[in-house]
C-alpha positions in Angstrom: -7.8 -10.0 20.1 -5.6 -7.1 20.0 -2.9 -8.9 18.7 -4.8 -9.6 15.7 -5.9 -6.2 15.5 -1.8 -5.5 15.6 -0.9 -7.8 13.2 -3.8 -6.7 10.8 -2.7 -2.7 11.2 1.1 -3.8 10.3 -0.4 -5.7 7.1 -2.3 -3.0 5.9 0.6 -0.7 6.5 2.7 -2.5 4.3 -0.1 -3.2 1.7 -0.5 0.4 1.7 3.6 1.3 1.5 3.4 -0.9 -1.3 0.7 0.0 -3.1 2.0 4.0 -2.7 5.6 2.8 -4.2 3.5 0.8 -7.4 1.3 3.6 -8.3 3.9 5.9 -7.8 6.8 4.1 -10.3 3.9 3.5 -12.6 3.7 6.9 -12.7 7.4 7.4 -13.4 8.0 4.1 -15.9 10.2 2.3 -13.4 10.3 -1.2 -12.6 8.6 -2.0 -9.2 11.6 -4.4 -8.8 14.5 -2.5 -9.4 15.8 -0.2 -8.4 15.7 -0.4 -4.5 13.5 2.5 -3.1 14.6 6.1 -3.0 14.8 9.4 -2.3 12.7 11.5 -5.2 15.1 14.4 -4.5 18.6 13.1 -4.3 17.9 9.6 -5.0 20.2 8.2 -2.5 19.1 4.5 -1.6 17.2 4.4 1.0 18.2 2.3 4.3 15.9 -0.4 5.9 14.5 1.1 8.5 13.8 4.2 6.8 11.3 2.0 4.6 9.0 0.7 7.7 5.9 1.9 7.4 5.0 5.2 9.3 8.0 4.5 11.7 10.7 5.5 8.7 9.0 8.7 8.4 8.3 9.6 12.4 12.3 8.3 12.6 13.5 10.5 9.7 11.2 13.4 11.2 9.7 13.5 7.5 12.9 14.6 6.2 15.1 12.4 4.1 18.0 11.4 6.2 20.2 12.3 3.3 19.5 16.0 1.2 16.8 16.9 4.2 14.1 18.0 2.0 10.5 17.6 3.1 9.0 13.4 2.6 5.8 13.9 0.9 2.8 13.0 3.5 0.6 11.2 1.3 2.2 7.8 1.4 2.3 8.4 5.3 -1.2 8.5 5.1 -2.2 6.0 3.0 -0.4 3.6 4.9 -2.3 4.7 8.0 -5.3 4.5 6.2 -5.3 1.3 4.8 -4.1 -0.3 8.4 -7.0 1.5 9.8 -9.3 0.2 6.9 -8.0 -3.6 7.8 -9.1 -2.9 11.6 -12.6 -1.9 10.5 -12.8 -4.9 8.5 -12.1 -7.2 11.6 -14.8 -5.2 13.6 -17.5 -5.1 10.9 -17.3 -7.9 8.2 -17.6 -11.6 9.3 -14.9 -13.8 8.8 -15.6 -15.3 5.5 -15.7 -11.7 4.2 -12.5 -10.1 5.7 -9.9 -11.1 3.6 -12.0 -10.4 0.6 -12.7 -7.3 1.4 -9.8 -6.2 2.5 -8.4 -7.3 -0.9 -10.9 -5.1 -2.6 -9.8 -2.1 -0.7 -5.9 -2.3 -1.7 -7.0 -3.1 -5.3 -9.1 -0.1 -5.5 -7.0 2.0 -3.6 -4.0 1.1 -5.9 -6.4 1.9 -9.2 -6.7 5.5 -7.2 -3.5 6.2 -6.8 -2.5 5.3 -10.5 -5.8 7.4 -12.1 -4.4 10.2 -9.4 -0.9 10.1 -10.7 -0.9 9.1 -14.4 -5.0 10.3 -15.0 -4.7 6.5 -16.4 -5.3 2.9 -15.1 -2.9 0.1 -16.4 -4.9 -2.7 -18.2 -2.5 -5.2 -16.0 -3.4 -3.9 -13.0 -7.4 -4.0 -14.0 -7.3 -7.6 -15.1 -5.3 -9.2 -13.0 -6.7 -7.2 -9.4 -10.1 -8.4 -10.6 -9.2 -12.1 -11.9 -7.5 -12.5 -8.3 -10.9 -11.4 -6.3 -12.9 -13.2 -8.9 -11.2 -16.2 -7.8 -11.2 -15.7 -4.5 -14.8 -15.0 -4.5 -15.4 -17.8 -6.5 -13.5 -19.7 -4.1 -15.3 -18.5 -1.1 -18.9 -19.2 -2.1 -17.8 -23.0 -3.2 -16.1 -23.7 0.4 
């Protein structure tokens, strides 16, 4: 069981790495795709393992490895957070349940971040987060 507690924590970091990296290029007008991530002071590209989850920032001492200046915390945290959240999920929601509502958290959380940023929520991110846990939902109740 702990391995799938593991292996839920590492999803949700990532879920929340992304998430933090989608609301925060919304916020800027850049393309989720390209470029490759970056430092928001120098804008060096960043390496591979400085883009793991909560290990890049504990290995880069929360300091890029480039200019030095200070990473911002709040991805950090989010990251934890939503890794966390996927734990909870396991503990408390049944199975038919879980992967719905941990869906539901990384939507909202993502429509968070982007009000937080922009003090705006993209239409895209609206219709297409709710059409995907409509259908899931839908899906659920049929099986």
């Amino acid at each position: 069981m702990i391995y799938i507690f593991f292996l839920l924590f590492i999803l949700g970091t990532c879920l929340g790495s992304f998430i933090s990296c989608v609301a925060y290029r919304y916020k800027l007008g850049i393309s989720i795709i390209y470029p490759r991530s970056f430092c928001d002071n120098c804008s060096q590209t960043l390496q591979h393992w400085q883009l793991i989850p909560i290990i890049g920032f504990i290995l880069q001492k929360g300091k890029c490895h480039f200019c030095k200046q200070k990473i911002p915390l709040s991805s950090t945290v989010i990251e934890l957070a939503i890794g966390v959240i996927f734990i909870f999920n396991t503990i408390i929601i049944a199975n038919t349940n879980l992967i719905f509502t941990s869906l539901l958290v990384v939507w909202l959380t993502l429509i968070s971040l982007e009000d937080y940023y922009t003090l705006s929520v993209d239409s895209i991110t609206l219709e297409y987060g709710g059409l995907i846990l409509l259908i899931f939902r839908f899906h659920t109740v049929i099986t």
